[in-house]
Each structure stands twice: as C-alpha cells, then as structure tokens.
Backbone as CSV, one residue per row, in Angstrom:
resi,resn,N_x,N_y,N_z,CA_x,CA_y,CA_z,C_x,C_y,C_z
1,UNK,-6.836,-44.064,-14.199,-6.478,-43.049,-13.230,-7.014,-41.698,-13.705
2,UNK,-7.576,-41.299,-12.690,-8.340,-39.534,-13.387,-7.209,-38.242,-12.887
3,UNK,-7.016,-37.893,-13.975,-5.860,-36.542,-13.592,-7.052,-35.336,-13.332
4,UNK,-6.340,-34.533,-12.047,-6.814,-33.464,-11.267,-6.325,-32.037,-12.632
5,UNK,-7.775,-31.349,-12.874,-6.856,-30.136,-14.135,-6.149,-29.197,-13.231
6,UNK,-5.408,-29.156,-14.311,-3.687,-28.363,-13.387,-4.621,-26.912,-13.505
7,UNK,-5.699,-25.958,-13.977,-5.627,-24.553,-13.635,-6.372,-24.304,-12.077
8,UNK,-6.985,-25.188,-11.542,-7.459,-25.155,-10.453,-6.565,-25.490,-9.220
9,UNK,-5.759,-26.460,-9.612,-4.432,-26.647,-8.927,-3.389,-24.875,-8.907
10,UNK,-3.424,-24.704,-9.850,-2.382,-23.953,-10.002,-2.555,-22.611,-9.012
11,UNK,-3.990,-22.105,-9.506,-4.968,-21.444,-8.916,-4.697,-21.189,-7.265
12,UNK,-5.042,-22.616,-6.733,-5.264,-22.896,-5.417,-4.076,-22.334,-4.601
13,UNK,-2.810,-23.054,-5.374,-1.416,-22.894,-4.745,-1.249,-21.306,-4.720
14,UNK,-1.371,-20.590,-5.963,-1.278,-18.769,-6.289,-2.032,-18.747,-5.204
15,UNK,-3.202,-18.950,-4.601,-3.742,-18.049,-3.433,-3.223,-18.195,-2.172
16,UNK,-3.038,-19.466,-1.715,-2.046,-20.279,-0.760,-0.756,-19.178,-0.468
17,UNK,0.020,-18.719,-1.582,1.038,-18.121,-1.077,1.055,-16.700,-1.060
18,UNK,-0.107,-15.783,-2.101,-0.085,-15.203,-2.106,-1.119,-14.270,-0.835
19,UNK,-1.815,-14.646,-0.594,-2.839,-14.021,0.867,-1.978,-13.716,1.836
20,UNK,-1.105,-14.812,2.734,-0.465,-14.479,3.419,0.706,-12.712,3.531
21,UNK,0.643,-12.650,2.046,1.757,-11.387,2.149,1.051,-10.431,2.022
22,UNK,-0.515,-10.643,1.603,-1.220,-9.306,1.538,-1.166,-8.053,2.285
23,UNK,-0.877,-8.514,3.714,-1.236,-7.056,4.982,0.270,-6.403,4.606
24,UNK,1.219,-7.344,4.141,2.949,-6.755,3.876,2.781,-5.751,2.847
25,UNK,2.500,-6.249,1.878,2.353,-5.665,0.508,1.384,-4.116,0.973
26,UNK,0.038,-4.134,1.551,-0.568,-3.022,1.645,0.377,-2.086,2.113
27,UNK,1.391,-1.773,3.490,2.202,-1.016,4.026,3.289,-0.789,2.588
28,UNK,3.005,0.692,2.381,4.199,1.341,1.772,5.326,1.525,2.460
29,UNK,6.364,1.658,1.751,7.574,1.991,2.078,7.627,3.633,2.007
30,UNK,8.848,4.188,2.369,9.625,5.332,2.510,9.919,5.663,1.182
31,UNK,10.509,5.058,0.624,11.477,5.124,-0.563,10.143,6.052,-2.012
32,UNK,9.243,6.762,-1.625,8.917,7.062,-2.765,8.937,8.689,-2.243
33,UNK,9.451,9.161,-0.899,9.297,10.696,-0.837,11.221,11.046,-0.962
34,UNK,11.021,11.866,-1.669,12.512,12.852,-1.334,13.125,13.033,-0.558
35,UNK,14.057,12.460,0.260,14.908,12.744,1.116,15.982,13.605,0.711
36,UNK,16.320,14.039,-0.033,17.226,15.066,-0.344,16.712,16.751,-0.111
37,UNK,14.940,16.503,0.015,14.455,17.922,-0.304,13.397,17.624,1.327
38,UNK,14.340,18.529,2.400,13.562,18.799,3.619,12.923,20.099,3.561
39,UNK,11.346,19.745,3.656,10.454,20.798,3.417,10.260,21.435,4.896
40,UNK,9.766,22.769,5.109,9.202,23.255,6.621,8.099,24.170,6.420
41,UNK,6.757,23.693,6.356,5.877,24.642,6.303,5.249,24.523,7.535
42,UNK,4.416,25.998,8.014,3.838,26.419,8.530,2.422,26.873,8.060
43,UNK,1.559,25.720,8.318,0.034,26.445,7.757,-0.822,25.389,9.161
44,UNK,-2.615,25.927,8.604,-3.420,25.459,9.179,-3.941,24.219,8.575
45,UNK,-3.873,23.570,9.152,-4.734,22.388,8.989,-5.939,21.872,8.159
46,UNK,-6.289,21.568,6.982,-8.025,21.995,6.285,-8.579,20.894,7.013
47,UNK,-7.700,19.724,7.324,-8.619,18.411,7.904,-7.401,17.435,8.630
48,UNK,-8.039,16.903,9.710,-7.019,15.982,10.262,-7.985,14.214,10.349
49,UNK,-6.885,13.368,10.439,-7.796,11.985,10.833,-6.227,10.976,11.757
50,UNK,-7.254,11.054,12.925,-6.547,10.766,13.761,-6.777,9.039,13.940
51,UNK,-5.953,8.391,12.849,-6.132,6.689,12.552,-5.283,6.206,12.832
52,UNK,-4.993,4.749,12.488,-4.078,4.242,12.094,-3.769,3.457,10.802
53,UNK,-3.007,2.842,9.845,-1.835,2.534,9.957,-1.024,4.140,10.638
54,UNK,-1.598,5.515,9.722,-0.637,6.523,10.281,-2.084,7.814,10.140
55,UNK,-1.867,8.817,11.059,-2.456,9.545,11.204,-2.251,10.369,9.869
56,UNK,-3.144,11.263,9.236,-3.162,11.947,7.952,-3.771,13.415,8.230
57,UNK,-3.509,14.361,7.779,-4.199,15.890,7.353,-4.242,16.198,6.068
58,UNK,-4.829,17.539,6.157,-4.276,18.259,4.554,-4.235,19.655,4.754
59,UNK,-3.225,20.017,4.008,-3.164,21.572,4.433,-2.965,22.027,2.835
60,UNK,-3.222,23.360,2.653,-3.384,24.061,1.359,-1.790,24.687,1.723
61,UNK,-1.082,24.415,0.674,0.744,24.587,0.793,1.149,24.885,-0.967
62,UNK,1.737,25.749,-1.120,1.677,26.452,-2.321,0.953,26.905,-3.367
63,UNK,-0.422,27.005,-2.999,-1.666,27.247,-3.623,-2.114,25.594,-4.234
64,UNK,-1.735,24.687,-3.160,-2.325,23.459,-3.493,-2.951,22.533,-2.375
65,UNK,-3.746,21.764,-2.650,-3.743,20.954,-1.118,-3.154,19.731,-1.247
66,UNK,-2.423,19.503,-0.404,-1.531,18.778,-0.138,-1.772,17.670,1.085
67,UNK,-1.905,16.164,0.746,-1.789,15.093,1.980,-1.101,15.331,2.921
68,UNK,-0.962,14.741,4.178,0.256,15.131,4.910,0.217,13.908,5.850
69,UNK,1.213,12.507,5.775,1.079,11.617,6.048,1.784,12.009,7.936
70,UNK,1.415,11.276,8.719,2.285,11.931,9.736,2.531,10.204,10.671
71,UNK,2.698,10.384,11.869,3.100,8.297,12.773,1.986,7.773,12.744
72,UNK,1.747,6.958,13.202,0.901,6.057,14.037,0.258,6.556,14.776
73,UNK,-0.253,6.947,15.618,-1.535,7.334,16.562,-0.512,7.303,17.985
74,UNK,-0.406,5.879,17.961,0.065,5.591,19.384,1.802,5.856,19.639
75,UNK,2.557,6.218,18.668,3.858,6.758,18.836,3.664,8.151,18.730
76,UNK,2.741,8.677,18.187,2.634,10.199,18.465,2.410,10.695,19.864
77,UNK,1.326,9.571,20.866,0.609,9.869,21.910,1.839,9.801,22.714
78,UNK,2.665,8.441,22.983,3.942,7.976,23.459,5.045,9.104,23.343
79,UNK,5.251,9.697,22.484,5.879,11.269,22.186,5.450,12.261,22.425
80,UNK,4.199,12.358,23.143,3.817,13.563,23.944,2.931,14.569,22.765
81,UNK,2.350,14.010,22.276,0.984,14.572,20.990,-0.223,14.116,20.672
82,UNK,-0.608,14.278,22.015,-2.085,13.773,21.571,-3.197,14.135,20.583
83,UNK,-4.033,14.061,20.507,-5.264,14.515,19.578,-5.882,15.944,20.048
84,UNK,-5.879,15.909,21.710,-6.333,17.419,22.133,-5.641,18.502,21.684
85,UNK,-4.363,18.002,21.032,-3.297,19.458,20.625,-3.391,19.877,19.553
86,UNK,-4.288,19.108,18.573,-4.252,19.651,17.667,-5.628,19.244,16.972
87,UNK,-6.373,20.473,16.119,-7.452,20.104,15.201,-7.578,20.939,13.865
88,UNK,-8.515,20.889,13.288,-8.852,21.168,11.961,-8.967,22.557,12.195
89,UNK,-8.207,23.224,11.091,-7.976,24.731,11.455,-6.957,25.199,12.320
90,UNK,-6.390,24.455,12.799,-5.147,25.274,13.722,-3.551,25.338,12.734
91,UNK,-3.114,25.959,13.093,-1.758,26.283,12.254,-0.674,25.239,12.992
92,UNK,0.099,24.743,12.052,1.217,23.963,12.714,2.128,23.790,12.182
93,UNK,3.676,23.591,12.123,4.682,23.530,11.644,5.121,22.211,11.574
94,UNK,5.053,21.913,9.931,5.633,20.581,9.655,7.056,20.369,8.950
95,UNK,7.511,19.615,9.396,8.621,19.212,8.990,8.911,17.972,8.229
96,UNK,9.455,17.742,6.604,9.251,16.561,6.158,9.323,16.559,5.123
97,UNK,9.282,15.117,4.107,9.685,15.489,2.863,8.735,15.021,1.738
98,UNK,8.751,15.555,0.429,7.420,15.336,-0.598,7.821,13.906,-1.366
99,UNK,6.680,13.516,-2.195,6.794,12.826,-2.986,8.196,13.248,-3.726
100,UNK,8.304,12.233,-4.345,9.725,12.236,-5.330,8.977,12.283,-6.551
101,UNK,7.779,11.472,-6.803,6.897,11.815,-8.310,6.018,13.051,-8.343
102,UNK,5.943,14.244,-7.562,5.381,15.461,-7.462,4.110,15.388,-7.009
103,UNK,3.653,14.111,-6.233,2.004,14.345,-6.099,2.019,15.100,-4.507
104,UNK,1.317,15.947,-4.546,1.153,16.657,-3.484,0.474,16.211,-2.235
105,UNK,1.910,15.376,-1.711,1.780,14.891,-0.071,3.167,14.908,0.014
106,UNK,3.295,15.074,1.674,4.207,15.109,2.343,4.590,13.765,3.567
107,UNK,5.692,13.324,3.848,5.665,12.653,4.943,6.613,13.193,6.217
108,UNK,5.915,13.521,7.008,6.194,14.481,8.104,7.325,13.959,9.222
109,UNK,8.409,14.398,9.572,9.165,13.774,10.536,9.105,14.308,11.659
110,UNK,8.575,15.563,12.132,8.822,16.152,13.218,7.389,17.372,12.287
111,UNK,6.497,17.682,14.097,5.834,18.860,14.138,6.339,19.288,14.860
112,UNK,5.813,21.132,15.166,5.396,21.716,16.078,4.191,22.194,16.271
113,UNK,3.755,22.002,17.467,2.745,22.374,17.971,2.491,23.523,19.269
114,UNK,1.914,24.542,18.939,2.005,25.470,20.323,3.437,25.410,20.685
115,UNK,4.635,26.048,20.521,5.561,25.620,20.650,6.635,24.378,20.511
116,UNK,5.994,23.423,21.115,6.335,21.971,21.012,6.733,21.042,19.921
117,UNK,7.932,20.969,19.905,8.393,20.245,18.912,8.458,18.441,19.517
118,UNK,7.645,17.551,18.430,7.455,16.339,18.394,8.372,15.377,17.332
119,UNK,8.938,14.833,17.414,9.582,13.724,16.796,8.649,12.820,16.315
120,UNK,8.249,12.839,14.955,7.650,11.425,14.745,8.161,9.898,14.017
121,UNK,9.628,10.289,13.977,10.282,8.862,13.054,10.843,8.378,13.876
C-alpha cells in the first residue's frame, strides 16, 4: 500500500479552509479608532478617492496629514452626498474618531458639506 505524504495533504486542507475567509479577514473592524475621543475638524481636503470598500481623503490636521476613512460610496450617495459636493481643495467639516495607536487617520461619522450635515454610520 503507498502512503500519500502528509505535508501536501496538510497543505491542501490549510488552503481549502483558509481562502474562503480571505475577503472576511481583508475588511477591518472599528475597534482600532477611539471612541472615547470625538474629533471635529474643519479643513480642506489635499485629496479625495471616491471608491469602495469606503471612500478615503487626506487633509493636513495639526500640522500633519492625516487619512480620513469616510462610508461606502453608495450609502453616502443614498444619504444625500454625492461626489459633485465635494472635491480636492474644498473645506469640510468632519466629524469622527482617530486611531487609538496614534497613526494619523481618522474614521469619519458624519460631514458637513456647504452647510449640510451627512450621516455616514
């Protein structure tokens, strides 16, 4: 009887279970920004990217530049914020909270725009 070597076996099965959770695993969680510390700045924009998993900017916020994670594309649009309202260089008021390990990004719960206050959680 010829035995099959167990590292190719073993191998096979590790990929088997592990691929499937890959797209899970890429999506971060919440749990790494500060919820205790609600930030509100008001600046301009240096860059926006209007994607998905979540739309992103960066704005220069305490003499630093700073990420600025913000929804989905299509719950922003669904909430009345499209892409025409806002671009690179315009000033806007974010609302939201930083990393908890100090790296300079934010995750945004609410803008304003031209007046307009948007809900994004």
């Amino acid at each position: 009887m010829r035995r099959t070597p167990a590292r190719p076996v073993l191998v096979a099965l590790l990929l088997a279970v592990s691929l499937p959770l890959s797209p899970a695993a890429a999506h971060h969680g919440w749990s790494s920004y500060d919820a205790g510390q609600l930030l509100e700045v008001t600046a301009a924009l240096t860059d926006l990217d209007w994607a998905n998993p979540h739309a992103t900017a960066k704005i220069v916020f305490r003499g630093a530049r700073w990420d600025v994670i913000l929804a989905p594309t299509a719950r922003m649009e669904n909430r009345g914020l499209s892409k025409d309202m806002i671009d690179r260089g315009q000033s806007v008021t974010l609302i939201g909270y930083p990393r908890s390990d100090g790296t300079k990004e934010m995750r945004i719960e609410r803008i304003v725009v031209g007046g307009k206050t948007v809900e994004l959680r």
